[in-house]
C-alpha positions in Angstrom: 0.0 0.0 0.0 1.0 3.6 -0.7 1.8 5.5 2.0 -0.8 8.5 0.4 -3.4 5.6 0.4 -3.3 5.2 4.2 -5.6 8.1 4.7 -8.5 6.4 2.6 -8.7 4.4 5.6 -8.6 6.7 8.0 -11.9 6.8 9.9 -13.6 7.2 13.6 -15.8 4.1 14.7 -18.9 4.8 17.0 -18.0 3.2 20.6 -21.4 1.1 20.2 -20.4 -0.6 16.9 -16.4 -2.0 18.1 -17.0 -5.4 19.0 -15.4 -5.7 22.5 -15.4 -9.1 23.3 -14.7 -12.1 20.8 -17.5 -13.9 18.7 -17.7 -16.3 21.3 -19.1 -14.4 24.1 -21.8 -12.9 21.9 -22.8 -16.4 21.0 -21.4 -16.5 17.4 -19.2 -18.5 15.4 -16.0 -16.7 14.1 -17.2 -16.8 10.5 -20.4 -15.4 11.6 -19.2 -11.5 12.0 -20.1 -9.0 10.0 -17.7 -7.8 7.0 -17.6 -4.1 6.1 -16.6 -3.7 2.4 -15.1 -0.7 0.5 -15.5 -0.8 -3.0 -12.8 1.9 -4.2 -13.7 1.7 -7.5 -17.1 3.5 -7.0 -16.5 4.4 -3.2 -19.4 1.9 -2.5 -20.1 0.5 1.2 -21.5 -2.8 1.5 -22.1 -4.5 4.6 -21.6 -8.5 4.5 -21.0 -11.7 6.5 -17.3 -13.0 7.4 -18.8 -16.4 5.1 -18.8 -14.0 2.1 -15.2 -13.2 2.2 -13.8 -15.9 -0.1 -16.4 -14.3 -3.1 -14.8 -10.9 -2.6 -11.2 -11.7 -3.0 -9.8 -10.2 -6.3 -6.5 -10.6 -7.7 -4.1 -8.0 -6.8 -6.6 -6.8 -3.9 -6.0 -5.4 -0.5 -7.3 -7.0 3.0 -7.0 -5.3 5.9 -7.1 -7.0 9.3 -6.4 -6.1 13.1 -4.9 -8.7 15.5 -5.8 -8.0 18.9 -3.4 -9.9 21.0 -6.0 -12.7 22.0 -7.3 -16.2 20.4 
């Protein structure tokens, strides 16, 4: 990724919508999370399931993760 680019991801999360406990503790599976997808070629949002994720993958396309410290 371009350093330039990292500002397109730049953005402030509402307190009520970070998940602050793992899947498990709300009672879901880990592929049962919501997905959050950008679309940069029209700056579309579309909001999906975790189970989608292997139809979204492009060649030559970016995924971003965060690893939290825990299992």
């Amino acid at each position: 990724m371009l350093i330039a680019e990292q500002d397109l991801l730049d953005f402030q999360l509402p307190d009520a919508l970070e998940a602050h406990e793992p899947p498990e503790a709300r009672g879901l599976a880990r592929d049962q999370v919501r997905l959050l997808v950008s679309h940069r070629s029209d700056d579309a949002i579309e909001h999906r399931g975790f189970r989608d994720l292997p139809d979204l993958l492009r060649p030559g396309g970016s995924l971003s993760f965060s690893m939290d410290g825990r299992d």
